[in-house]
Z-matrix of the N, CA and C atoms (Angstrom, degrees):
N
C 1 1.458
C 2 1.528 1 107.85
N 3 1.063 2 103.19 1 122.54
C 4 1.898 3 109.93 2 156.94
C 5 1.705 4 122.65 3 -18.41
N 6 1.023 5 111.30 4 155.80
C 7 1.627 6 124.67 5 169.65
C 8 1.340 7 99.98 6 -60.19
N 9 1.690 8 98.83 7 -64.86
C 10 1.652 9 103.90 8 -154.23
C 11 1.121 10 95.04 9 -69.51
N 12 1.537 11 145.07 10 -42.72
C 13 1.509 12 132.78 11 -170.64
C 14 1.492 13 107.18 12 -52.84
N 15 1.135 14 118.59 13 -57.70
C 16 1.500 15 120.78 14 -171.29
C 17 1.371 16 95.45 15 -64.02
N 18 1.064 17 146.65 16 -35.07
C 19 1.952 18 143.10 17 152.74
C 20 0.871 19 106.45 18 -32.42
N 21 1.846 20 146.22 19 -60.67
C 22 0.815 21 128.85 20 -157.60
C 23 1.641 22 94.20 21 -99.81
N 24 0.909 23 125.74 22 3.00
C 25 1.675 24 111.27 23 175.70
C 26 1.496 25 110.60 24 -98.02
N 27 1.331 26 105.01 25 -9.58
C 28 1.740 27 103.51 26 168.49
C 29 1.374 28 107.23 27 -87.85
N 30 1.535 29 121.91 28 -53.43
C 31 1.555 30 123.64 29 -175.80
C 32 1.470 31 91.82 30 -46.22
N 33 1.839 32 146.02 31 -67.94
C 34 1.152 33 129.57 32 -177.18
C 35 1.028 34 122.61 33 -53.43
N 36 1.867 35 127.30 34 -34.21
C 37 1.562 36 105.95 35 -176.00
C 38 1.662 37 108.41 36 -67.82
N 39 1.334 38 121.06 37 -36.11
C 40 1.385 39 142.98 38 -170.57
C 41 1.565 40 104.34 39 -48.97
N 42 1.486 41 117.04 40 -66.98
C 43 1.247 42 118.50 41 170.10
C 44 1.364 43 150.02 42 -117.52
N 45 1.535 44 100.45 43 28.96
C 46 1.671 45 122.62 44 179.70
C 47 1.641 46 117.96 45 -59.78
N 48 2.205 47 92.10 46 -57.24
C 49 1.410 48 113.85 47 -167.86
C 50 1.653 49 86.99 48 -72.46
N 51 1.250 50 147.72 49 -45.08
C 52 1.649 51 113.45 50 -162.53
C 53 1.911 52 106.16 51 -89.82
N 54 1.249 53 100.76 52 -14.04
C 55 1.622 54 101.54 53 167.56
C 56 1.517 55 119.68 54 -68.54
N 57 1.347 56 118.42 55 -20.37
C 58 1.716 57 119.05 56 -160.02
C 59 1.493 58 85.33 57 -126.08
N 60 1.731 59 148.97 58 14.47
C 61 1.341 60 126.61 59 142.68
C 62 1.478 61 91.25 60 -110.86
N 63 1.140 62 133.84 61 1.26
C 64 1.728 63 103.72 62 164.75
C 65 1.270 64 105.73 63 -79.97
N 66 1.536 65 130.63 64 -29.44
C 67 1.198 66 126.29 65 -173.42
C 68 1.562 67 121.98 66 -87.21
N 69 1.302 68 110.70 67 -13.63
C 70 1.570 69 124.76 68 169.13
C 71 1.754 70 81.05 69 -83.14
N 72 1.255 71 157.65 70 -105.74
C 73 1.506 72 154.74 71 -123.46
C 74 2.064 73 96.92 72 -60.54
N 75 1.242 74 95.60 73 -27.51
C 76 1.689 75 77.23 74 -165.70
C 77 1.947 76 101.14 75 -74.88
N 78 1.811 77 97.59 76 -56.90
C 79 1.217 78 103.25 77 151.30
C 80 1.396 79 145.55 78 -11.12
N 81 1.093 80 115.05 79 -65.59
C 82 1.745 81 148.63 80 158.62
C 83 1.417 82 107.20 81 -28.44
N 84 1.608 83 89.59 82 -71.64
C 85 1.339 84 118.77 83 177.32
C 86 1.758 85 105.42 84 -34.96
N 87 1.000 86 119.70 85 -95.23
C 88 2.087 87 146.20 86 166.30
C 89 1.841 88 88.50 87 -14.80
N 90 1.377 89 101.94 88 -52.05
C 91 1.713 90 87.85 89 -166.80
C 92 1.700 91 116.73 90 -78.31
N 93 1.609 92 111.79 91 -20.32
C 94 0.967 93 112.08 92 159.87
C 95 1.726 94 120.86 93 -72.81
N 96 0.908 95 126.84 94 -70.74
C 97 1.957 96 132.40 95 162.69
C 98 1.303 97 92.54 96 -41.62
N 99 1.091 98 159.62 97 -36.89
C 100 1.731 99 128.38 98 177.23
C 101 1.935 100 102.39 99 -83.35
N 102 1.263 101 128.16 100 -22.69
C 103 1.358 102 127.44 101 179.07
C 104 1.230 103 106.94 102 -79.93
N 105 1.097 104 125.98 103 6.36
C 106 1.570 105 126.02 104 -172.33
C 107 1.796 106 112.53 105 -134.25
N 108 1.618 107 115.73 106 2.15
C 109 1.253 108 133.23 107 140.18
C 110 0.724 109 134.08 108 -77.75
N 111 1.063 110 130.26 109 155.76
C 112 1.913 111 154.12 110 173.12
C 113 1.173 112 108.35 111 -49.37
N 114 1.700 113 121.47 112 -47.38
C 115 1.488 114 133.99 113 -162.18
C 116 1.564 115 84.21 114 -81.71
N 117 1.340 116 117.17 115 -70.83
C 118 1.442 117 113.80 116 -175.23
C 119 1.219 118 147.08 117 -58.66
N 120 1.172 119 109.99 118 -3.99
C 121 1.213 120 118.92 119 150.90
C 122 1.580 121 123.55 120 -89.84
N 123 1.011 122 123.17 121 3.96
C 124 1.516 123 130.14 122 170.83
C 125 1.179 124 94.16 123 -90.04
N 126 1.166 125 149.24 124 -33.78
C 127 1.874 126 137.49 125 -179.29
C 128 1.337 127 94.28 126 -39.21
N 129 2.050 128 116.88 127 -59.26
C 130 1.134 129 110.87 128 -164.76
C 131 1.650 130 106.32 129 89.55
N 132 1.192 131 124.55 130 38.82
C 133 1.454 132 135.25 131 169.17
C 134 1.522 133 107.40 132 -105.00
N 135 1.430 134 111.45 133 154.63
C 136 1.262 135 105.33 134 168.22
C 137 1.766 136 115.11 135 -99.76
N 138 1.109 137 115.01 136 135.86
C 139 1.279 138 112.19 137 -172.66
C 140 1.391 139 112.54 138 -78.97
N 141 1.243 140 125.27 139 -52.01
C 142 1.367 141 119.75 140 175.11
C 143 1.934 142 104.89 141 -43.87
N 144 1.096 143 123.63 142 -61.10
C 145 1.505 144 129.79 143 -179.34
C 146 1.565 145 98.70 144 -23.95
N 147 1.361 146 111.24 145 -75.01
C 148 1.242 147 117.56 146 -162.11
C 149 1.853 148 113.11 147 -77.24
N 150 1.217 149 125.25 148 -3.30
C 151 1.370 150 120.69 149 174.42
C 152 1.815 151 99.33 150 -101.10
N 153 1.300 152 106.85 151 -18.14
C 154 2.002 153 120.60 152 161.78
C 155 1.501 154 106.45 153 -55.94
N 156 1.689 155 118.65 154 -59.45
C 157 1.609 156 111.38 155 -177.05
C 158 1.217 157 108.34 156 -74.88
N 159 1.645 158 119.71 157 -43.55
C 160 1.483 159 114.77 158 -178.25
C 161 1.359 160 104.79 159 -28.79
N 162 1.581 161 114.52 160 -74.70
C 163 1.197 162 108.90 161 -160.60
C 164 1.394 163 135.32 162 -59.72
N 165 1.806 164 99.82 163 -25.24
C 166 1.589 165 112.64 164 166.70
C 167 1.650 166 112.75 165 -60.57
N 168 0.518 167 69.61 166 -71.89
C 169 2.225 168 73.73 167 172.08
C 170 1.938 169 106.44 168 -43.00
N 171 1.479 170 111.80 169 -62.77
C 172 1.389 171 90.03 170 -178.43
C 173 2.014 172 122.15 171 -61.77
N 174 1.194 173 86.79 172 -10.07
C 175 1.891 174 99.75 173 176.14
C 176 1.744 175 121.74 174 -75.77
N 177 1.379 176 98.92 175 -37.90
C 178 1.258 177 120.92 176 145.75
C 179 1.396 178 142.44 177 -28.64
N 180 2.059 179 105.58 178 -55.79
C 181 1.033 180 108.08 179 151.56
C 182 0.897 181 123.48 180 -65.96
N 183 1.573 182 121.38 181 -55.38
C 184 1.282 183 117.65 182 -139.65
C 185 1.903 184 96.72 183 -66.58
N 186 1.619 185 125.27 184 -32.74
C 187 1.151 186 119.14 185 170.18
C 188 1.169 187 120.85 186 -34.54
N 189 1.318 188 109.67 187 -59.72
C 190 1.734 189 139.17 188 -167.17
C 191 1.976 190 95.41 189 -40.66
N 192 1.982 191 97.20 190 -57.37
C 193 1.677 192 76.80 191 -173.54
C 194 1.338 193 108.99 192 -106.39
N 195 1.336 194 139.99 193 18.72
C 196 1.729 195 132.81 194 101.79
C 197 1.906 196 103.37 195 14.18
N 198 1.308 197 94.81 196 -103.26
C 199 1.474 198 131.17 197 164.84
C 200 1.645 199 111.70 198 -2.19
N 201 1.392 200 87.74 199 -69.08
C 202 1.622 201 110.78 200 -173.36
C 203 1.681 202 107.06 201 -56.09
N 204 1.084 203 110.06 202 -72.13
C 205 1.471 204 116.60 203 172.80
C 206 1.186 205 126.17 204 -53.89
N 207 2.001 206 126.35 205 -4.49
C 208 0.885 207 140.03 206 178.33
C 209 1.382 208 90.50 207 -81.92
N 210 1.395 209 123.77 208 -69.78
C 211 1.239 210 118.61 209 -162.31
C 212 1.803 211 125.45 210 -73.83
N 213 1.206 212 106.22 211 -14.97
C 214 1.491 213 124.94 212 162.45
C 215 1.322 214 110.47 213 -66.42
N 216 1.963 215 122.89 214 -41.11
C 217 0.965 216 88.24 215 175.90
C 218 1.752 217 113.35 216 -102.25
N 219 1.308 218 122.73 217 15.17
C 220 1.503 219 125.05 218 170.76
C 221 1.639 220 97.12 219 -74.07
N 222 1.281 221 137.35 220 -21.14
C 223 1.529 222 132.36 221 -166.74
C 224 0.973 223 94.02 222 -80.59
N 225 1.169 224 133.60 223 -52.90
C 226 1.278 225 155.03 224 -152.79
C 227 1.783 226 122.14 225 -79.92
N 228 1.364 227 107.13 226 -3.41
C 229 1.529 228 130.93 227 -167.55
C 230 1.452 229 109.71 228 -49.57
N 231 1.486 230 117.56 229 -61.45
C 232 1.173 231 113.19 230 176.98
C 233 1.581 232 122.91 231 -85.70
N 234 0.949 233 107.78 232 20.25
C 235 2.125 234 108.51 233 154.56
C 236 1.370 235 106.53 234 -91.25
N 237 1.315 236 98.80 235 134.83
C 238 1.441 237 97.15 236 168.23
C 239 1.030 238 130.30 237 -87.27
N 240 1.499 239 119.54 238 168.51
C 241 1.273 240 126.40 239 -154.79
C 242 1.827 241 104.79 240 -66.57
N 243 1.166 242 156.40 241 13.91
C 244 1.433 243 154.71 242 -138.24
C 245 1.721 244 87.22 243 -173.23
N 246 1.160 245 128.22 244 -25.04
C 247 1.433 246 108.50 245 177.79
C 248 1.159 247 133.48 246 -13.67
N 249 1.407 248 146.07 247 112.38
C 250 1.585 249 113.79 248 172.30
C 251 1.493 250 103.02 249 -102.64
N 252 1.363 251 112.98 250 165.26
C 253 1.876 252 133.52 251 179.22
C 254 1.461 253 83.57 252 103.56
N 255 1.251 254 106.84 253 175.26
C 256 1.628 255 138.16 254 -168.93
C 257 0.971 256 98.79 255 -38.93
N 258 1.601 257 131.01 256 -70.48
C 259 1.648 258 122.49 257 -142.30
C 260 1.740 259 103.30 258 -79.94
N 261 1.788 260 97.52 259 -8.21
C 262 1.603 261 91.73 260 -177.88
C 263 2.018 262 108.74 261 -70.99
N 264 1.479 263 95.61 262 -23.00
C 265 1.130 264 119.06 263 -165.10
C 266 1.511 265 116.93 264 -88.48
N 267 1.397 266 117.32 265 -24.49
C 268 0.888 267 128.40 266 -178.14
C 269 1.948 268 98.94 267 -84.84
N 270 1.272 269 100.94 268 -46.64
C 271 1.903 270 104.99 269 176.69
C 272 1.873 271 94.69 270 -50.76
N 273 1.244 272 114.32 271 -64.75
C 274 1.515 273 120.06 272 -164.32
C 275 2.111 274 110.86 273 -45.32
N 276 1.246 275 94.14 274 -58.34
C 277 1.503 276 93.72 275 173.61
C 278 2.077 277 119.46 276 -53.33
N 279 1.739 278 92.41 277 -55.33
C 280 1.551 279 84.87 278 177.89
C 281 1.394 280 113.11 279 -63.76
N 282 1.245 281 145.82 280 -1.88
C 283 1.379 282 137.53 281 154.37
C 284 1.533 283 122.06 282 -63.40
N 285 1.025 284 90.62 283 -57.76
C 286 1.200 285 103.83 284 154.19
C 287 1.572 286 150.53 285 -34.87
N 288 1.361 287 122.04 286 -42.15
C 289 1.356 288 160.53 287 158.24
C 290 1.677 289 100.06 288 -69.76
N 291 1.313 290 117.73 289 -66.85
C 292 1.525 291 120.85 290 -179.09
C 293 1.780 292 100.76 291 -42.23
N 294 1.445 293 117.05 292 -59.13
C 295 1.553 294 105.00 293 -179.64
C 296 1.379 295 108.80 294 -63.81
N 297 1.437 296 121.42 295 -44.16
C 298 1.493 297 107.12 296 -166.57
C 299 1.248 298 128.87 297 -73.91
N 300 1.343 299 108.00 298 -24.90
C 301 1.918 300 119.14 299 154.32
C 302 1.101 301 111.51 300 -32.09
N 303 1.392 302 115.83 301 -58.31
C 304 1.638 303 123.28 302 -148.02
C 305 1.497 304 93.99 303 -63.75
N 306 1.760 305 109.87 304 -57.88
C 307 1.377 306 104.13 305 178.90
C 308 1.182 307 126.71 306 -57.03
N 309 1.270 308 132.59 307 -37.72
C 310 1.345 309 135.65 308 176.67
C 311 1.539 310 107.68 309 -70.78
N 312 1.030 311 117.97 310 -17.41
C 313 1.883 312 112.40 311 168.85
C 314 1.437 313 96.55 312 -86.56
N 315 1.520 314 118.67 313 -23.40
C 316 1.807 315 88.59 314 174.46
C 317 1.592 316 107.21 315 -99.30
N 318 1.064 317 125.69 316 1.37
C 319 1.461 318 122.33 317 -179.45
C 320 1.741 319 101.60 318 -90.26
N 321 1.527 320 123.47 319 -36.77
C 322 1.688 321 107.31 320 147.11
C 323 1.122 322 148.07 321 -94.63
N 324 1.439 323 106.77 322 39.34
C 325 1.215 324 125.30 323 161.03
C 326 1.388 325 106.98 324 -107.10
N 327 1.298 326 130.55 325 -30.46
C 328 1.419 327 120.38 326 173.98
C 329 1.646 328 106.78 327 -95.03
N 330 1.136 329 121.27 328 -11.64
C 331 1.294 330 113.19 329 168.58
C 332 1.913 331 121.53 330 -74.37
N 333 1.453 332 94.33 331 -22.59
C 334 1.453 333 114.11 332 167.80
C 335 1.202 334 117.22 333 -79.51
N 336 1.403 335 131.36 334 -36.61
C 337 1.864 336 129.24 335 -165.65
C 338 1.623 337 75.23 336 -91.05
N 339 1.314 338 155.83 337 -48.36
C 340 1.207 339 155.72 338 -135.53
C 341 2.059 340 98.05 339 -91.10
N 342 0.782 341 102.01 340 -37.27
C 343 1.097 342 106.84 341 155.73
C 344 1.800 343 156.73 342 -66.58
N 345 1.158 344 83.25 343 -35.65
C 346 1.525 345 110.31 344 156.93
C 347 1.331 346 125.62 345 -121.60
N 348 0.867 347 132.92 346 -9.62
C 349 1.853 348 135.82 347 138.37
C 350 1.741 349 121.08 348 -69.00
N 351 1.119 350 119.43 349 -17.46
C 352 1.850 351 126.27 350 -165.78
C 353 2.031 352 84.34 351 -131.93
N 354 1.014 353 111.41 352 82.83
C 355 2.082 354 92.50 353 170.11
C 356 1.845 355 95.67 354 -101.42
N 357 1.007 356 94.67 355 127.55
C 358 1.352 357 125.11 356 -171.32
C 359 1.647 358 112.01 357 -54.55
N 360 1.812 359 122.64 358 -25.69
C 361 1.151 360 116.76 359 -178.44
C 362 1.533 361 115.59 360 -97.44
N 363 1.297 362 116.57 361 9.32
C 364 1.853 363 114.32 362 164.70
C 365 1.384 364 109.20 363 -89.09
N 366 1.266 365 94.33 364 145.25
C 367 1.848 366 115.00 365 177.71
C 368 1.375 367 119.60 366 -80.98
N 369 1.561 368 108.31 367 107.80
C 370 1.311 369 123.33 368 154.93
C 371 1.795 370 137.90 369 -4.73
């Protein structure tokens, strides 16, 4: 594989998973506060439904660059870990990405059951 491919498969594993749960929580967010209006509930959507795919789709990504950083850092096998120039850099990030995926696939998964188990407009 190319330099630049494995470049762009680290820049995605690196910043897919915290780009696609900020945008599932802000998201989330809008679909919960419009399901709990007057206006929004006249669409006539179900909110749980749609905070269900949200989260399947943002899980999706965050797998996807899982994935990415898997294979950036399998290319990457024989540099060592202290390398310096790109490919040292490119090994350092996909390590990197491999842990932070994991967390960010479990931080939207509980941001998803938390969402449709807890809906924010019933009374206490």
């Amino acid at each position: 594989m190319t330099r630049s491919r494995l470049e762009l498969l680290q820049w995605f594993a690196l910043f897919a998973g915290p780009l696609a749960w900020a945008t599932e929580h802000v998201v989330g967010y809008g679909i919960s506060d419009a399901s709990c209006r007057v206006a929004g509930a006249q669409w006539g959507l179900d909110a749980t439904v749609l905070q269900i795919v949200l989260a399947v789709l943002t899980a999706i990504v965050v797998i996807a660059a899982w994935l990415a950083a898997f294979v950036a850092f399998r290319e990457t096998r024989s540099v060592d870990d202290y390398t310096p120039g790109p490919l040292g850099r490119i090994r350092f990030f996909a390590q990197a990405a491999l842990l932070g995926n994991v967390l960010f696939f479990v931080i939207v998964v509980l941001d998803g059951v938390s969402t449709v188990h807890d809906l924010p407009c019933h009374q206490a």
